[in-house]
N, CA, C and O atoms as CSV, one atom per row, in Angstrom:
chain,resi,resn,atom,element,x,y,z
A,1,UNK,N,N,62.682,-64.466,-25.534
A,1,UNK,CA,C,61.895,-64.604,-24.316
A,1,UNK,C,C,60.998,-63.387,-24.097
A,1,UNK,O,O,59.806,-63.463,-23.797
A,2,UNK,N,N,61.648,-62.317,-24.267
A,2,UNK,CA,C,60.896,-60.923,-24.168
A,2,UNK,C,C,59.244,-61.065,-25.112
A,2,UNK,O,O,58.147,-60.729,-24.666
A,3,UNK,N,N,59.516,-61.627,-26.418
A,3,UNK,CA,C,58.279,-61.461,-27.394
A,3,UNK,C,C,57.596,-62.812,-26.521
A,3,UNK,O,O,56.447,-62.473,-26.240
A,4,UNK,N,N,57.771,-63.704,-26.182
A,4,UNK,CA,C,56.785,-64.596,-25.319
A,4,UNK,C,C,56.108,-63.864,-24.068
A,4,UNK,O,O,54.990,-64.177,-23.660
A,5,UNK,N,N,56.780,-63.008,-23.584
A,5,UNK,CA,C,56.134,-62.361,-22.230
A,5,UNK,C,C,54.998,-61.269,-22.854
A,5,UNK,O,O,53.832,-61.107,-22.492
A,6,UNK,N,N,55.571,-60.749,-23.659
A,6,UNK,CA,C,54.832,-59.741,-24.404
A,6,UNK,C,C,53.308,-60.186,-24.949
A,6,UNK,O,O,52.234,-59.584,-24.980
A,7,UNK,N,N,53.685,-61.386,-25.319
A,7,UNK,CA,C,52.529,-62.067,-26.138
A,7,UNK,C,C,51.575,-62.991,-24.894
A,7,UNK,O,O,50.422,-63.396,-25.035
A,8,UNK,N,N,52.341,-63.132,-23.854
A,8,UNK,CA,C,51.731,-63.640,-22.833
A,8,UNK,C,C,50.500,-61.984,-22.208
A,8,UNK,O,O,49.437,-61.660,-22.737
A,9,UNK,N,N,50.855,-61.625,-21.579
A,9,UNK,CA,C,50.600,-60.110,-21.269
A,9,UNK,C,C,49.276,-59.861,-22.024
A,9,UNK,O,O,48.189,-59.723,-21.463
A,10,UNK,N,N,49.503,-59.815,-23.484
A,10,UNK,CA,C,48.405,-59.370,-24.507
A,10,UNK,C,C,47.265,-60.343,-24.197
A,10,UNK,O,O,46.117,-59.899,-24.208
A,11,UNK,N,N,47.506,-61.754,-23.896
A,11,UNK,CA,C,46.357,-62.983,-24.003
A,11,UNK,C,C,45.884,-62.214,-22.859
A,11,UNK,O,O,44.876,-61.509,-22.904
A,12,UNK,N,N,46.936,-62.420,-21.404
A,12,UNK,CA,C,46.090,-61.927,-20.384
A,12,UNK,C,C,45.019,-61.033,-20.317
A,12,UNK,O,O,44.000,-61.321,-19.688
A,13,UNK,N,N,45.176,-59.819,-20.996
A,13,UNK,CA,C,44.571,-58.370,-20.743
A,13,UNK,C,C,43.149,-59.166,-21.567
A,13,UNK,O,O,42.025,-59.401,-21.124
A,14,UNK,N,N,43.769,-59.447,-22.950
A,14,UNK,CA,C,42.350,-59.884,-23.796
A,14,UNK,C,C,41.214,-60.441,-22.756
A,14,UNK,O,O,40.062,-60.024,-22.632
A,15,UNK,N,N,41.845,-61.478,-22.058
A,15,UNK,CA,C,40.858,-62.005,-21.377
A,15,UNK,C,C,40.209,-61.827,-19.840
A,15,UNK,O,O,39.416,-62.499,-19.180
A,16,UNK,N,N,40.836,-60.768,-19.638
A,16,UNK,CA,C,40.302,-60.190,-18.268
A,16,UNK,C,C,39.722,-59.047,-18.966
A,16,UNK,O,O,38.502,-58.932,-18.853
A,17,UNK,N,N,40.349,-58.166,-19.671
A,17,UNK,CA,C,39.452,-56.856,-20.057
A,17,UNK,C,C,39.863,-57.149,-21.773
A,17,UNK,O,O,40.988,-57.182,-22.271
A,18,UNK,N,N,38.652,-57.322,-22.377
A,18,UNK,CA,C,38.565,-57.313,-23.887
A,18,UNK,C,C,38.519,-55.948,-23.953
A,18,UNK,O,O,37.910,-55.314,-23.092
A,19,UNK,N,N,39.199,-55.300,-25.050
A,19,UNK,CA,C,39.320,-54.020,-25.797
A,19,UNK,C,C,38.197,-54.276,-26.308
A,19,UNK,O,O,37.725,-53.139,-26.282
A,20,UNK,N,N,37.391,-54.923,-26.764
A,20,UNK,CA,C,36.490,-55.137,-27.919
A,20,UNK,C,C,34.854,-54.424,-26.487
A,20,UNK,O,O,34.156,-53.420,-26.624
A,21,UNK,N,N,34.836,-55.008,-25.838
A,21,UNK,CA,C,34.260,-54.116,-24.604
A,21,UNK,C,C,34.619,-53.093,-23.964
A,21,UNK,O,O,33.642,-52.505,-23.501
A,22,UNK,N,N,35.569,-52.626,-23.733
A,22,UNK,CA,C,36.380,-51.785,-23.550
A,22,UNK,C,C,36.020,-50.264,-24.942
A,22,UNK,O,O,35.482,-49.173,-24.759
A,23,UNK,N,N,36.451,-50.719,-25.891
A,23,UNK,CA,C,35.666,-49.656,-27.166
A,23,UNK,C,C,34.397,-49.150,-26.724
A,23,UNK,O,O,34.051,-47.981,-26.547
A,24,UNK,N,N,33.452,-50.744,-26.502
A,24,UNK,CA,C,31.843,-50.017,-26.470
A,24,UNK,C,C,31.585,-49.102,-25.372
A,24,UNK,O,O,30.540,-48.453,-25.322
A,25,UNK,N,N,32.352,-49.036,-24.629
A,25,UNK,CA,C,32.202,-48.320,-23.437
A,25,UNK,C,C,32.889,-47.189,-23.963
A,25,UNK,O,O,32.028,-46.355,-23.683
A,26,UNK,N,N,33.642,-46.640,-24.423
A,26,UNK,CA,C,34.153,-45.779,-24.514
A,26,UNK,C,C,33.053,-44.856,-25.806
A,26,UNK,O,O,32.554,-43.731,-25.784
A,27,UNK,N,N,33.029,-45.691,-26.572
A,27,UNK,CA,C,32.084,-45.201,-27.605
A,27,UNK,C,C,30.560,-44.903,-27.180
A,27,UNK,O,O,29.853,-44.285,-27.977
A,28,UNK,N,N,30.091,-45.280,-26.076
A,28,UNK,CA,C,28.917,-45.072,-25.535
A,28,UNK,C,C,29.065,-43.561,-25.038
A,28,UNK,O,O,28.502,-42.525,-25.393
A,29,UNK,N,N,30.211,-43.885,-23.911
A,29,UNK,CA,C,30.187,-42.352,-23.292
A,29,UNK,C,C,31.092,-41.665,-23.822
A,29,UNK,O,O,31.970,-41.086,-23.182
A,30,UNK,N,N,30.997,-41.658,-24.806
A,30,UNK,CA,C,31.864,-40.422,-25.725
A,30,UNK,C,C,33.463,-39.947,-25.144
A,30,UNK,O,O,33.915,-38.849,-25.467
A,31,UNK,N,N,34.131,-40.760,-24.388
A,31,UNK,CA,C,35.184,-40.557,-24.046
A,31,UNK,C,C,36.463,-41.450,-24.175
A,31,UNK,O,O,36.341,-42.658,-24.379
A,32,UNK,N,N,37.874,-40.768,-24.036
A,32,UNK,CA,C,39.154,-41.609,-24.645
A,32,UNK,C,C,40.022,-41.191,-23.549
A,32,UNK,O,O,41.128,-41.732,-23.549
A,33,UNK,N,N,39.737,-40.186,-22.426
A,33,UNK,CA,C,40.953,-39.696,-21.471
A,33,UNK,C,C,41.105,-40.882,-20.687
A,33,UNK,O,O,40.366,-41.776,-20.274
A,34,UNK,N,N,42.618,-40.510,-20.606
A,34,UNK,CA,C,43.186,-41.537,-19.629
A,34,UNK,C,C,42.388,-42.077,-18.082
A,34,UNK,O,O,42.273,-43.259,-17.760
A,35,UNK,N,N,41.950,-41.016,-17.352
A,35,UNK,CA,C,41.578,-41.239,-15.931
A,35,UNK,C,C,40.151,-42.050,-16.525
A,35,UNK,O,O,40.003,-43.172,-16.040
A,36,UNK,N,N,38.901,-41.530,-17.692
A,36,UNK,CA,C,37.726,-42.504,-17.386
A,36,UNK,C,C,38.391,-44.216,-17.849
A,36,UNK,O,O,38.007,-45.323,-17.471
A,37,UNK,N,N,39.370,-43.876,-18.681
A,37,UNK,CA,C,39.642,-45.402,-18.970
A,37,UNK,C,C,40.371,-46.317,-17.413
A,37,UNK,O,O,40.139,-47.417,-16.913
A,38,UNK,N,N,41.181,-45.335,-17.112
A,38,UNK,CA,C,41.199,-46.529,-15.699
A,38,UNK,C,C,40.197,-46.506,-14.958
A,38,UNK,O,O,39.867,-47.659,-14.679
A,39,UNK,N,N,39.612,-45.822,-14.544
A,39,UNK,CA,C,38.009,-45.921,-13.960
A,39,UNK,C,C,37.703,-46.981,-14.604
A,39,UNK,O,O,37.515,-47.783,-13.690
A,40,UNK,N,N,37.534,-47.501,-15.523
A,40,UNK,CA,C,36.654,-48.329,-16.234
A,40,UNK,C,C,37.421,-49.831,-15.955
A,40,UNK,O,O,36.804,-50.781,-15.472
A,41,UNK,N,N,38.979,-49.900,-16.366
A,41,UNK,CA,C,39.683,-50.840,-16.205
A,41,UNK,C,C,39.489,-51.219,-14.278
A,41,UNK,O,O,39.292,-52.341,-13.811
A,42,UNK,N,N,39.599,-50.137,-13.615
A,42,UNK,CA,C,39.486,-50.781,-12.118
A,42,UNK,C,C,38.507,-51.246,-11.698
A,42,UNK,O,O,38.493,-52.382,-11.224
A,43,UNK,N,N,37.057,-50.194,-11.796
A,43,UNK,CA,C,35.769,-50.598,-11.490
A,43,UNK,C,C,35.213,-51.898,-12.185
A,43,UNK,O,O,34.686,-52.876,-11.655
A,44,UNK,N,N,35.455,-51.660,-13.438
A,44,UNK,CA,C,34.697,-52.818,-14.021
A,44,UNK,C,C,35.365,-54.240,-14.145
A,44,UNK,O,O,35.016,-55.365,-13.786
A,45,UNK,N,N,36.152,-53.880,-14.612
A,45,UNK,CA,C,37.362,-55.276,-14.971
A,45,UNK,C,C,38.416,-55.495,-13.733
A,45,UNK,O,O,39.544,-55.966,-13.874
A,46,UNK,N,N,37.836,-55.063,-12.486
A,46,UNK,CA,C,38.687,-55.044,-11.401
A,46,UNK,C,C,40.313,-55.390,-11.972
A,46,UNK,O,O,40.850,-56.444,-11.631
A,47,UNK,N,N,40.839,-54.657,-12.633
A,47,UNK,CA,C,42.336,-55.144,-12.399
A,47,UNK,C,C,42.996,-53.999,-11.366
A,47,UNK,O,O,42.489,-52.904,-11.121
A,48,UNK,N,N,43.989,-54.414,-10.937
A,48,UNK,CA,C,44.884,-53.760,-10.572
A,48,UNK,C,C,45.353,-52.264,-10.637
A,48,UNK,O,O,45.087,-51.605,-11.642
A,49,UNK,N,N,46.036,-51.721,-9.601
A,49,UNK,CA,C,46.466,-49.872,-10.377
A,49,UNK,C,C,47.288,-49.902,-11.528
A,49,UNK,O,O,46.971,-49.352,-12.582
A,50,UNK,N,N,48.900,-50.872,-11.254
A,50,UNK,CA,C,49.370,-50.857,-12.266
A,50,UNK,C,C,48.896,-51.675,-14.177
A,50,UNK,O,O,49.061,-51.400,-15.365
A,51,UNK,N,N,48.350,-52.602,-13.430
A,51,UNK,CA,C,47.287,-53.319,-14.705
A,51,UNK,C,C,46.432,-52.056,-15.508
A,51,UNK,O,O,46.520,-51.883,-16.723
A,52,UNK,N,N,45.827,-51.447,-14.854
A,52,UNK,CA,C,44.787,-50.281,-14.999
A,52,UNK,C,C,45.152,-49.169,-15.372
A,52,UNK,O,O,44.263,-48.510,-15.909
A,53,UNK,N,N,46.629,-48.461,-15.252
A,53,UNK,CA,C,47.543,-47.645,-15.658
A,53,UNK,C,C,47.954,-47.611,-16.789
A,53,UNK,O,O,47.993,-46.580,-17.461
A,54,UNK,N,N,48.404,-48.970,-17.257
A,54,UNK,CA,C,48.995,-49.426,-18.372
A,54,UNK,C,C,47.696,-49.539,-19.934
A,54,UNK,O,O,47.882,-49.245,-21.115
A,55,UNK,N,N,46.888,-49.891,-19.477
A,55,UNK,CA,C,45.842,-50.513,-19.845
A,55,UNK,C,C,45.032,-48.964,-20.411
A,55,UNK,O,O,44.626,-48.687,-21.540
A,56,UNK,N,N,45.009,-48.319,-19.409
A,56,UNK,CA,C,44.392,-46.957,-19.537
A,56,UNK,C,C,44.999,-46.191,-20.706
A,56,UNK,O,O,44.420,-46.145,-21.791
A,57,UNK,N,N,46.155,-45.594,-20.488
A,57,UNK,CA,C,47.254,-45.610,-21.357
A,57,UNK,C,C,47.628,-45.931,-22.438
A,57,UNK,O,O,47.948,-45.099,-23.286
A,58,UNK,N,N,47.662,-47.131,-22.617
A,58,UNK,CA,C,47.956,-47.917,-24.067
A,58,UNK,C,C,46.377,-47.724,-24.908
A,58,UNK,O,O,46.223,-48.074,-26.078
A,59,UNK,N,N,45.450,-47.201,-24.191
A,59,UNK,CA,C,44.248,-47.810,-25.168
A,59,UNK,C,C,43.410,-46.145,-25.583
A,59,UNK,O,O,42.588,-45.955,-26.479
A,60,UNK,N,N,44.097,-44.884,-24.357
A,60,UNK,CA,C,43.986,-43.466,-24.753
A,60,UNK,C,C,44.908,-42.888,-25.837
A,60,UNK,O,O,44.709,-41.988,-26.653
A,61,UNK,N,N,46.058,-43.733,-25.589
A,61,UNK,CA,C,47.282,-43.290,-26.710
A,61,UNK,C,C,46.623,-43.918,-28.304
A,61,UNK,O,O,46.818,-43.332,-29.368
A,62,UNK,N,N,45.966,-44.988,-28.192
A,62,UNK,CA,C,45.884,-45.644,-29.164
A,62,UNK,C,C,45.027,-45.302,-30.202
A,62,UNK,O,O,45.277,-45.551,-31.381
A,63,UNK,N,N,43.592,-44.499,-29.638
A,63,UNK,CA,C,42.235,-44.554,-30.192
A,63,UNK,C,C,41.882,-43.024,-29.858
A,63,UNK,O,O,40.726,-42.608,-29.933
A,64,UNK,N,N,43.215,-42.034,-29.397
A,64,UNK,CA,C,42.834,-41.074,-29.140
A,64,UNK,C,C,42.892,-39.962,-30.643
A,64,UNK,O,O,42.769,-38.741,-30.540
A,65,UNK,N,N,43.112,-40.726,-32.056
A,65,UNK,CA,C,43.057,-40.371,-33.407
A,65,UNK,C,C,42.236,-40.826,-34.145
A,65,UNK,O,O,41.984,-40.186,-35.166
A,66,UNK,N,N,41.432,-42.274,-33.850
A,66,UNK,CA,C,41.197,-43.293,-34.461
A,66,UNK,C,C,39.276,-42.549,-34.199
A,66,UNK,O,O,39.129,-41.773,-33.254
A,67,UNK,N,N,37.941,-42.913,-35.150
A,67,UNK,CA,C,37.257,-43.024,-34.561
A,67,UNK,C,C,36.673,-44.333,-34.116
A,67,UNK,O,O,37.235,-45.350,-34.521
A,68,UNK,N,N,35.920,-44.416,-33.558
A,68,UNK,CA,C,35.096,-45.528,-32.986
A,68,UNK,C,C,33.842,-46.075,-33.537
A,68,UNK,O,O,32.934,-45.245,-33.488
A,69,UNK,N,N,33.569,-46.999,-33.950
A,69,UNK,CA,C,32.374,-47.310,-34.801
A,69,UNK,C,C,31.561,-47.591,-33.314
A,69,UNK,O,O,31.911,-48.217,-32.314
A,70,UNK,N,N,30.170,-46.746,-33.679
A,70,UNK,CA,C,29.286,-46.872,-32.823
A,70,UNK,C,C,27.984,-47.710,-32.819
A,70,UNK,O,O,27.092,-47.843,-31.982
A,71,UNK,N,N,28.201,-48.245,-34.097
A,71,UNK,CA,C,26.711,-48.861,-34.250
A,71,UNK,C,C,26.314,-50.066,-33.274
A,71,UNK,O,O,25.216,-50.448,-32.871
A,72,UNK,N,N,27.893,-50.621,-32.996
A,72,UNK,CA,C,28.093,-51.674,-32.173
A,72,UNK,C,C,26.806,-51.625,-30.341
A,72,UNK,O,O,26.359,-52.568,-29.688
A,73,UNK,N,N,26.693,-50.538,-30.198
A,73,UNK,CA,C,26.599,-49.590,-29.123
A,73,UNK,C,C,25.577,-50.463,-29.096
A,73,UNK,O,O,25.686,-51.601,-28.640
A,74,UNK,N,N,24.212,-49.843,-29.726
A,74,UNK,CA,C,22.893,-50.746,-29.327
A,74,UNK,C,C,22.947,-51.829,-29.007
A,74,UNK,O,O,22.592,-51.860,-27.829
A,75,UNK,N,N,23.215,-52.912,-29.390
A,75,UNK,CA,C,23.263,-53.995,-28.480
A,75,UNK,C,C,23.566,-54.343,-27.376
A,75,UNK,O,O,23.262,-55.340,-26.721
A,76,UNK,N,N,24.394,-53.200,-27.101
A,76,UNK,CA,C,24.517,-53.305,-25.150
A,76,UNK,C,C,24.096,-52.276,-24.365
A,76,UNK,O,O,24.435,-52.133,-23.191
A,77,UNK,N,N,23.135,-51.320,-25.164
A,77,UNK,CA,C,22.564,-50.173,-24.980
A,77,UNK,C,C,22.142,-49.906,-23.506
A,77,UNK,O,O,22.246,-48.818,-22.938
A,78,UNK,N,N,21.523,-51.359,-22.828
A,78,UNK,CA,C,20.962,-51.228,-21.570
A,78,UNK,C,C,22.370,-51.310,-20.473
A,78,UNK,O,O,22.624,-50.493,-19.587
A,79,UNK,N,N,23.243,-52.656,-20.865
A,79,UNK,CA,C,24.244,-52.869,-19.508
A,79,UNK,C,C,24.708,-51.440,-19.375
A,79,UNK,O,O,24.661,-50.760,-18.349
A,80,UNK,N,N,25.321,-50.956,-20.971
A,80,UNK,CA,C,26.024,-49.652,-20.321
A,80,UNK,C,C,25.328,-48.414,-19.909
A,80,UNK,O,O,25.923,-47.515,-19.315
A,81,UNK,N,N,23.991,-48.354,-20.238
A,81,UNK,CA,C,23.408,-47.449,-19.027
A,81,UNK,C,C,23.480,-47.563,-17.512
A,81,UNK,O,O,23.363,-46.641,-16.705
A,82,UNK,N,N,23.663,-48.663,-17.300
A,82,UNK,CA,C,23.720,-49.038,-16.071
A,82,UNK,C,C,24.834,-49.310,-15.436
A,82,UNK,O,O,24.763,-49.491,-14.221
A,83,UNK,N,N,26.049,-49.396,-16.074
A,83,UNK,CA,C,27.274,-49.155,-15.625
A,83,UNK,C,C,27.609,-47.450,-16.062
A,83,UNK,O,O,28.398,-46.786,-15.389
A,84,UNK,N,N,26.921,-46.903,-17.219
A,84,UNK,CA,C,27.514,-45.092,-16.549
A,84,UNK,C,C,27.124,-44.370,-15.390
A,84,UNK,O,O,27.637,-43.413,-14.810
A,85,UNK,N,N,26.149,-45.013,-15.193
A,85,UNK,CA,C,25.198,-44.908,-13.692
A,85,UNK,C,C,26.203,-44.530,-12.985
A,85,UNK,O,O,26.722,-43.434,-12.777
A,86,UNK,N,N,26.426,-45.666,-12.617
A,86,UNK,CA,C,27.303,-46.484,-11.587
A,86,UNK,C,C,28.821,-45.580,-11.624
A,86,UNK,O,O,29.043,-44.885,-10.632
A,87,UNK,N,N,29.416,-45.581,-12.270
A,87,UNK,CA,C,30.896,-44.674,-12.566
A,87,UNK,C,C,30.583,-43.530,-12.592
A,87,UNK,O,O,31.555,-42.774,-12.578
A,88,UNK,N,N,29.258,-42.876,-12.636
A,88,UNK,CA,C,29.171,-41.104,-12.464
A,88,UNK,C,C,29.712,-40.963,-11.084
A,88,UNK,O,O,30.204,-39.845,-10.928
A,89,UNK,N,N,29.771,-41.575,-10.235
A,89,UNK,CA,C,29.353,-41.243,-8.856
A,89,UNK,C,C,30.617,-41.943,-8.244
A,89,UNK,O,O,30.782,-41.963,-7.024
């Protein structure tokens, strides 16, 4: 039952906050610390504190060795100017 909840959990997150968006953002603004990633998980992907905690967490622990392929970046070159905007402040 535990690996069904687990695997439930993972669909959820996928589909409220894709990691795969989640990367480009991170790879845009050059950052992996815990606090901009919940910033990012609350503001943008409105989840939750504890959703956003976890989320923050699991994805600074994860990619905080790893690099990030950036080429991906240009193609969303404009939204995320306009969402670092927005999260400077």
């Amino acid at each position: 039952m535990a690996r069904l909840e687990e695997e439930a959990n993972y669909f959820a997150k996928q589909v409220l906050a894709p990691d795969s968006l989640v990367l480009i953002i991170m790879a845009h603004c050059n950052r992996i610390d815990e606090i901009f990633l919940y910033m990012v998980y609350r503001s943008l992907f409105k989840l939750g504190r504890q959703a956003s905690s976890y989320c923050a967490l699991h994805m600074a622990k994860y990619y905080s060795y790893k690099s990030i392929n950036k080429d991906i970046i240009y193609q969303y070159l404009v939204p995320l100017e306009i969402y670092e905007r927005i999260i400077k402040y």
